[in-house]
Residue, then its C-alpha position, 0 to 999 in steps of 0.5 A: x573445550x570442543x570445537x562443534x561445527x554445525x553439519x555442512x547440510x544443514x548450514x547449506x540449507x539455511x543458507x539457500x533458504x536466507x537467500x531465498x528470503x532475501x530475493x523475496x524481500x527484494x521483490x517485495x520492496x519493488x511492489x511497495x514502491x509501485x503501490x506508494x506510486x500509484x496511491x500517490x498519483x490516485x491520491x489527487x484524483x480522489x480528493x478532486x471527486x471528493x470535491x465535487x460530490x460534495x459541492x453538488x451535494x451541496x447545491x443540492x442541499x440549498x436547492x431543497x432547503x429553498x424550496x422547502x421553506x417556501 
């Protein structure tokens, strides 16, 4: 049986590239939790204007019909 070492320059650059990745990944997760935190508080915001354009979609849907039927 044969002992096969894997070349010394290639296993330096293999790990230097999965660090590398590693601290990509780091970053990553950082921009994910601001962008969860941010979705999160414009999340309300959103659905408060939802609310109001459709009550004054609404009043004026009833405004029209009214006058509308008359």
């Amino acid at each position: 049986m044969t002992d096969q070492f894997p070349d010394p320059y290639q296993y330096g650059k293999l790990v230097a590239t999965v660090e590398a990745l590693s601290q990509k990944v780091d970053k990553l997760e950082v921009g994910m939790d601001s962008l969860l935190e941010l979705a999160n508080k414009s999340r309300g915001g959103f659905f408060t204007g939802m609310m109001i354009v459709s009550g004054v979609s609404a009043f004026i849907g009833f405004v029209s019909h009214y006058i509308s039927s008359k």
